[in-house]
N, C-alpha and C positions, 0 to 999 in steps of 0.2 A: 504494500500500500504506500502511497505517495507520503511525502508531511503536508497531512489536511489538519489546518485548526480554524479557531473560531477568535475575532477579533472584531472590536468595535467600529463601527465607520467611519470614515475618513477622509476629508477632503481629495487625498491623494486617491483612493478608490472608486469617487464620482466616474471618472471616463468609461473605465472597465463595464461599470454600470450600468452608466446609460449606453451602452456600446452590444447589452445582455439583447439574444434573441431567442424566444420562446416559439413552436407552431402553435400556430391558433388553437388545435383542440388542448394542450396546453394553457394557454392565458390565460380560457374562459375561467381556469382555477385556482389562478394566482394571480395575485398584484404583482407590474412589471416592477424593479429597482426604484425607477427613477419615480413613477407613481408611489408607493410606499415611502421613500423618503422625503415627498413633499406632506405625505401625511404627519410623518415624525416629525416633522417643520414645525407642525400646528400643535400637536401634542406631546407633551412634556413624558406622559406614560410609555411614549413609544418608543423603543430605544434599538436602532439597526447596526445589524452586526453582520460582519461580511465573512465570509467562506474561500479560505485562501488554500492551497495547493501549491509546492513549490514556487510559493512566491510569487503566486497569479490568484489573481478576483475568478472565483472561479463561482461563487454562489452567494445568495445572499436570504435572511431573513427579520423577522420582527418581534422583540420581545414586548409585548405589552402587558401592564400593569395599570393599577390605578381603578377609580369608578365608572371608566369606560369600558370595562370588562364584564359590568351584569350580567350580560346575554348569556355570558356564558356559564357564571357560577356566582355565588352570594358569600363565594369565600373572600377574603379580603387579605389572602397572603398567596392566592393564585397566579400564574403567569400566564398569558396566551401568545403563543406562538403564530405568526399570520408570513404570510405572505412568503414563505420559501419556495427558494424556485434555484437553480441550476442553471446556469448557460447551457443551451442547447448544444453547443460545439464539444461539453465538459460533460454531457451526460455518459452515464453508462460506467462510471469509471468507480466506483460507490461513495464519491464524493459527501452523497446525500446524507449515506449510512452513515457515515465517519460522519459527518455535522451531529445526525442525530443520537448518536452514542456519544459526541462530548458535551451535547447543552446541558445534562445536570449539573455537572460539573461546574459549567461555564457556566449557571446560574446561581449558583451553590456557593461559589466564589465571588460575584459580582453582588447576587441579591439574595444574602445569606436570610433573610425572613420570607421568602419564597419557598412552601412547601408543596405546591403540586405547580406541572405542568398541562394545559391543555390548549388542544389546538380539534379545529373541524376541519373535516375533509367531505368532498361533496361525494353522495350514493355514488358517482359514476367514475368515481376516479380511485377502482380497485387496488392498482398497481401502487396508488401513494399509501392509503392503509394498510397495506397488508405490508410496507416496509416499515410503519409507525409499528404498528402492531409487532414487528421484527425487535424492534429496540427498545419494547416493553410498555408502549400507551396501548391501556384497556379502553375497549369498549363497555361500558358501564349504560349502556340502552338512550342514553340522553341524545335527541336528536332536537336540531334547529334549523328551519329554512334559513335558503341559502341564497344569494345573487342567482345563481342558474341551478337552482335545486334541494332538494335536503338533502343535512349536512350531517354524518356521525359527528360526535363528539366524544374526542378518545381525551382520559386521561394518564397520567406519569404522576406519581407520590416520589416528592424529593426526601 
């Protein structure tokens, strides 16, 4: 395996970013880069971390915390994970896997009153769950509509 870690964003990161190409049946399920960090723009909750590989932008996603999280839990030391996504040209390499086996870690260390992990993933998008589901977030039955569907909502106990 490469050295894949996980690191905060960073001005010097933006190009890579915005430079990220997803196919469309892809997008419909994730927020692009450059969209998600104009969101973290607006929200202090939102905090983007970028997905590096020898020393390349190779993926990216979004830690969000805070009372913009209801949707998904009424816990108040929860974290929701949004909008990862993989540069198309990067996929395939298990970049993803290695993201998602270091963010407890990387959350554990950054936002040590952070005790669970969750993130939704839409009914149609088999192949992203069944790797969440790899690196240990349970489905616990909690389901939310989604931008283009319903959405599992898997969780991770830090």
């Amino acid at each position: 395996m490469t050295n894949t870690r996980l690191t905060f964003f960073n001005e010097i990161h933006r190009d890579a970013l915005n430079a990220f190409y997803l196919p469309q049946e892809q997008e419909k399920f994730t927020a692009m880069p450059s969209d998600a960090l104009r969101k973290c723009e607006k929200d202090r909750g939102r905090h983007p971390v970028v997905i590096e590989a020898n020393d390349n932008t190779v993926g990216f996603v979004v830690l969000h915390k805070g009372e913009n999280i209801g949707d998904f839990t009424a816990n108040p030391n929860a974290m929701v994970i949004r909008a990862l996504s993989i540069n198309h040209l990067e996929q395939g390499k298990g970049y993803a896997k290695e993201a998602m086996l270091q963010l407890p870690l990387f959350v554990s260390k950054h936002f040590p009153e952070v005790n669970e992990l969750i993130l939704a993933v839409n009914f149609k998008n088999e192949p992203a769950k069944k790797l969440y589901e790899k690196v240990g977030f349970v489905d616990r039955g909690q389901i939310k509509p989604g931008p283009v569907g319903p959405q599992y909502v898997l969780h991770y106990d830090v």
